[in-house]
Each structure stands twice: as structure tokens, then as C-alpha cells.
N, C-alpha and C positions, 0 to 999 in steps of 0.2 A: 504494500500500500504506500502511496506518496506521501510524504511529509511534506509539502508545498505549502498548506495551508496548515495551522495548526493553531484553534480559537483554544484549546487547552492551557495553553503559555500565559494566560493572565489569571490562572488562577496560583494564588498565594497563603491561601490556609484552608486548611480541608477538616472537617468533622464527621467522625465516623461510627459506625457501629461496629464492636469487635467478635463477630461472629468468623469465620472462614470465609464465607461471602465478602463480608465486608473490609475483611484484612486484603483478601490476593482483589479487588476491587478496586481499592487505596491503592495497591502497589502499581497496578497498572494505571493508573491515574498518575501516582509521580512520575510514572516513564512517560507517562505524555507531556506531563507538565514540562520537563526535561530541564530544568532549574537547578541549581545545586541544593542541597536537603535541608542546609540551614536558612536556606530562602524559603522553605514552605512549612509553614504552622501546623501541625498535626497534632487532634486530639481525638480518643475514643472514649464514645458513650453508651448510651441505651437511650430509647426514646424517655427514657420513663425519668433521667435525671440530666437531661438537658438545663434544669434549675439549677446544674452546673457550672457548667462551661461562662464565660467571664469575660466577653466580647472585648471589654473596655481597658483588657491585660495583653489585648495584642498590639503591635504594631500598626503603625496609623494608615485606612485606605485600604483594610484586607479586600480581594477576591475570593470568596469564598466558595467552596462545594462541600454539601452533603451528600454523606455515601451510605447507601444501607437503612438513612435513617428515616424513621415513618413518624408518623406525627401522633404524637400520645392519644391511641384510643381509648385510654379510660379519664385524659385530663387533657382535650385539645387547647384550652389555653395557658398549658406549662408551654406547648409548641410554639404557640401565637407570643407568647412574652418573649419568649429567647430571638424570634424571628424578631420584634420589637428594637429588642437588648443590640442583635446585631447590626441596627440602621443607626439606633439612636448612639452610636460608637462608632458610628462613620464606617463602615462596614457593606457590601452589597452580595451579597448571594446570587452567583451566577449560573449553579447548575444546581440540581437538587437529584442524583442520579441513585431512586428509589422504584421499587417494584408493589409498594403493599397497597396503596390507595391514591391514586392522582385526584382522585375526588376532593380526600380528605386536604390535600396539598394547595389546589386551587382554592378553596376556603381558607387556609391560611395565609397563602401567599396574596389570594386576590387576582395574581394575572400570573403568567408563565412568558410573558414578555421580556426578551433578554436572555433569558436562560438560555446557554450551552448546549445544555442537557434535560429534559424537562423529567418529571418522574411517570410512572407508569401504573397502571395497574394489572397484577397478577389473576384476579380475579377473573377480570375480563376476558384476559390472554394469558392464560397459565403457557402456553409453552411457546410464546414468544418472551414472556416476560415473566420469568419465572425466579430472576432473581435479581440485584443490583447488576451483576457482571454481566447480564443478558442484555439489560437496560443500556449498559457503555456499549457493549460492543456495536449493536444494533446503532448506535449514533457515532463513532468511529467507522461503522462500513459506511455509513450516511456521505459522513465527511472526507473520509478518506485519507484517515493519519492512521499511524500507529506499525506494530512489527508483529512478528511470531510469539515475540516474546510477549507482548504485550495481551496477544490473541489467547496463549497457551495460560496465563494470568486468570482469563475470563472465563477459558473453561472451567479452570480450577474454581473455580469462584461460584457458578453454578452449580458445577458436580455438587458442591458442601451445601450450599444451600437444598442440597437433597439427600441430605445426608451421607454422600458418597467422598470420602476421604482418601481415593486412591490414586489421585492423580498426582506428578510430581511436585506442583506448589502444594496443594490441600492435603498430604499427607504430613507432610515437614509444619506447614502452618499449626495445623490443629493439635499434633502431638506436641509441638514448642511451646502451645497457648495451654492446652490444659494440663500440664505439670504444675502450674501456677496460674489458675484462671482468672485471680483476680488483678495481677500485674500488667494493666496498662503500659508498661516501659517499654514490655514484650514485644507487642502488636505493633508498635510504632517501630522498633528496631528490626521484625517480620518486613514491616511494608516499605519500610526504608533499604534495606539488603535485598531484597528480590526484586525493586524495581530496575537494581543494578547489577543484578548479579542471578542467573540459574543454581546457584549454588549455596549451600549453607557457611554459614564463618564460625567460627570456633563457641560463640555462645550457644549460637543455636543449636551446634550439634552437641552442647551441652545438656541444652533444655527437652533435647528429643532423648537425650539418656536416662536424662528423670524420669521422664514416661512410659521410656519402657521398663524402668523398676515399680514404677504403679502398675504396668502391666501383670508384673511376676505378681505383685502383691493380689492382685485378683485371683491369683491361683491360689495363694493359701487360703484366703478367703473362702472361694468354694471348697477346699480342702473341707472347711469347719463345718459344711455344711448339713444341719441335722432338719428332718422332716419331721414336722409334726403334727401332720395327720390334716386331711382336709385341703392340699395343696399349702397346706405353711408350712413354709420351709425360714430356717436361723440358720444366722452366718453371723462373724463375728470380723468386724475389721480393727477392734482394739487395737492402736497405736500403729493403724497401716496409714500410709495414703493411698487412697483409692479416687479415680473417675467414677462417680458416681452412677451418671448415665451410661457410660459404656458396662459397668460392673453388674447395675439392674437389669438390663437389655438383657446380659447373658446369663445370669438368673430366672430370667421368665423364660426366656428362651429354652432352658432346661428343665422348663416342668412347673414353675414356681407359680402358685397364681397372687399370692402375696408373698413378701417377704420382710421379716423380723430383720434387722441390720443393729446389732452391738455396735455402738462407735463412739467419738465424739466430737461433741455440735458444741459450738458457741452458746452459753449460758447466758441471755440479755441482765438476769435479774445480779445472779456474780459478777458479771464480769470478765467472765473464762471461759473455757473448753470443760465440761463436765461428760461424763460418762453417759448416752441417753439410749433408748432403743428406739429404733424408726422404722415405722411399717410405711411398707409401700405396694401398691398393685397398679396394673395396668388395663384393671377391667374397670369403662367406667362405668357400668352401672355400680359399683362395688362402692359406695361412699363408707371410704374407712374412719373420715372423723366424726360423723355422725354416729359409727357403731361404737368406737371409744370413748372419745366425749360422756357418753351415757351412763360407762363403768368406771371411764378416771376424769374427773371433773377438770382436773390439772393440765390434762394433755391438750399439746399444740399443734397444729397443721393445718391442711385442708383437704379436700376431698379424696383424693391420690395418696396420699401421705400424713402420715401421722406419727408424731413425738413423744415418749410416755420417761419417764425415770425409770430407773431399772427394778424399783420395787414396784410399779406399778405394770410390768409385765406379762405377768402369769394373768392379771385382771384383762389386762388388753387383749389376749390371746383367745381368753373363754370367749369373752364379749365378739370377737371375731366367728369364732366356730360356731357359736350359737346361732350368728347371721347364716355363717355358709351351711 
């Protein structure tokens, strides 16, 4: 593809969502931008704490794109104030390069006038627009920038947003991110190295060896695993680190229609990590905090998943087999 024209070049701070989507998304984004990296402002979020981000802490006259990100459907004007935050800080949003609701986006924005990149909706077009990286590429074939590398980026970018982690960005991305999920540092140093590089640099292939010791640790995990009757099945991840979602997927996956999880959670009320047990299923007619709630007045969660102390276990288990 030509590089002749390239409207990408005037963007200067990007806002993103750190999913796998959103990270190999980002990256081919700064390969378009094609700027040196301390020239482009990078941060990741979630729709849902954009009450974040700090418009008035950037440098003055940003260009802006969002990547990945959709406009809080349970609180559209957290969206609408930060979209505010961003003008009123001298600031212009130039592309908005989303897949989940252009609906919802034109009511915030008001117009799509200007925009690079407008957002889309999945809804409509599940498999055109299936995901951020579908949404770019489709406006780079439009335009007519960009490389392989840039293309192989987007793949990747969809693959994750379908849960398919085997392609060669999306597999490095996701294992890098979830050794540490909540480390934003990550994703920025992910999308900053792959915009320049097919290749991992010495952190990452750090961050991917963490994961694969979370990997092992899933095996002892199942090791512990004892059934107890009724599709409940206990496992004990005391003092592992585990992926959670990957660990559950392969618990159900082997028979479990709930599952008891030994581990430890962040205690709000302490302060700390405390020892707790957590049910979780994947059936949803199965509301497990409803059936707990009833026997441990204490326990936390919600419909999928539920929180108990470990003395209140053996209560939470009856109260389970009783329903099933």
C-alpha cells in the first residue's frame, strides 16, 4: 500500500482500551502515526474510568485518537464529560477508531465531522466490524497507507477480540498482559515495541515467562482437584498465581458445572489479601449469589460468582446442592 498520503501523522496522543484488541490496535496506529514515541501521548483505560484520564496534564494542542474505546453504557455522561475535559484543555479528537456503538458515539460527539476514522458499529456489521483493528484496517484500505506489518497488527487485533490468541502479535501480547493485568506500563511498552519491531525485547520475553509459570501453576491447581458431588468440583490455588479466566474455562471445560476456588482476594474491609472461597459457574440460569446470599448473609459477588470466608463454606456448598 502507498504511503503518499498519510492523515494518521497528526495524531499526537492516543487513548486506549487495554484489551489484545486494543493493545496490537494502538500499535499499528503508532506505525502509522510514524513519529518518534516520545512525540505520542499514550494512555490505557476502560470505558468505565475514563473519570481518569487528565486532559489538562498533556501537552498543549493534543491530536487525539481513541482506540477500542466505547462510551460508558451504564454512565454515558462519564463519556460526555471527559469528551468535554478534552476541548475544554484545548484538545481535538480526531478519530474515534471503535467497533461497539457509532450510535452511542454520535450522541456524544454530536457530528463525526473531521474524524480520520469514524467508529462503527459491531452490531450492525458483526463481520465487517467486529472489532477496533477491523474498524482501522477497513479505513487504511480506504486510504491507502500502511505495510504488512501494520496489516499482520490488525489481524492480530481481531483474532483477540474473538478470543483467538494464536496469532504472532496476540499471542506475545496477551500472555505479556496477563502475568500482570493490572500494569498499564505493560501495554504501553507492548504497543510501543511492536509498532517497531516483529519481535519481543528482553522484558517482554520476561513477562511471557511469568505466564507461562501461571501456566504450570494451573496444573497443580487441577492436580487438587476434588469433586463433590453434583458437578462441584474444589480446587485450591492457595499462594499460586493463576489467570483466572483461562484456569475457569478449563475447569468447566473438564466437567465442572461450578467451581469452589481456595485462594486469595483483596479484603476491602482489612485492607489485605485474606484467604476466601469463590464459587463460580458458567450456567447462567444458575444464579449463585442468590442461592448463597440466603445461607451466608456475608457473602459477596454476583450472579456468576460468588465470595464466602472459608468458615462459611461447607454452608455455601449445601445451599448450592440443594438448588442443583
Amino acid at each position: 500500500m502507498s504511503k503518499s498520503i498519510n492523515p494518521f501523522s497528526v495524531i499526537t496522543q492516543v487513548i486506549a482500551v487495554g484489551s489484545v484488541d486494543g493493545i496490537c490496535t494502538t500499535s499499528a496506529l503508532l506505525r502509522l502515526i510514524g513519529r518518534k514515541a516520545d512525540e505520542i501521548g499514550l494512555e490505557f483505560c476502560q470505558a468505565f474510568t475514563v473519570d481518569k484520564i487528565a486532559p489538562s496534564t498533556w501537552q498543549d494542542g493534543r491530536k487525539v485518537a481513541l482506540v477500542d474505546l466505547a462510551v460508558n453504557n451504564r454512565d454515558a455522561e462519564m463519556t460526555r464529560a471527559f469528551v468535554a475535559r478534552v476541548k475544554e484543555a484545548g484538545h481535538e479528537i480526531v478519530a474515534v477508531i471503535d467497533e461497539h456503538n457509532r450510535a452511542d458515539w454520535l450522541e456524544v460527539l454530536g457530528s463525526f465531522l473531521g474524524l480520520i476514522v469514524e467508529p462503527q458499529d459491531q452490531n450492525e456489521e458483526p463481520e465487517r466490524f467486529g472489532s477496533s483493528g477491523d474498524v482501522l484496517l477497513e479505513a487504511i484500505e480506504q486510504i491507502g497507507v500502511g505495510d504488512t506489518h501494520v496489516v499482520d497488527l490488525l489481524d492480530a487485533a481481531a483474532a483477540g477480540d474473538h478470543m483467538d490468541f494464536t496469532t504472532h502479535f496476540g499471542a506475545m501480547v496477551n500472555q505479556a498482559v496477563k502475568s500482570r493485568i493490572q500494569d498499564d506500563t505493560r501495554r504501553v511498552h507492548l504497543a510501543r515495541r511492536f509498532a517497531e519491531s516483529r519481535e519481543p525485547d528482553e522484558a517482554i520475553l520476561g513477562w511471557i515467562a511469568e505466564y507461562e509459570q501461571i501456566l504450570a501453576n494451573h496444573d497443580t491447581v487441577v492436580a487438587s482437584r476434588q469433586d463433590l458431588g453434583q458437578g462441584i468440583h474444589r480446587v485450591s490455588a492457595k499462594g499460586l498465581a493463576v489467570d483466572m479466566t483461562t484456569l475457569m474455562g478449563r475447569l468447566y471445560g473438564d466437567g465442572a458445572r461450578v467451581v469452589a476456588l481456595e485462594g486469595e482476594a483483596f479484603n476491602k474491609a482489612l485492607g489485605r489479601k485474606t484467604l476466601q472461597i469463590a464459587f463460580g459457574s458458567r450456567d447462567k440460569g444458575l444464579d449463585l449469589f442468590s442461592l448463597v446470599k440466603g445461607a451466608v448473609p456475608s457473602a459477596s459477588g454476583f450472579a456468576n460468582k460468588v465470595n464466602v470466608e472459608p468458615a462459611d463454606e461447607e454452608a455455601a456448598i449445601n445451599a448450592i446442592k440443594a438448588a442443583l
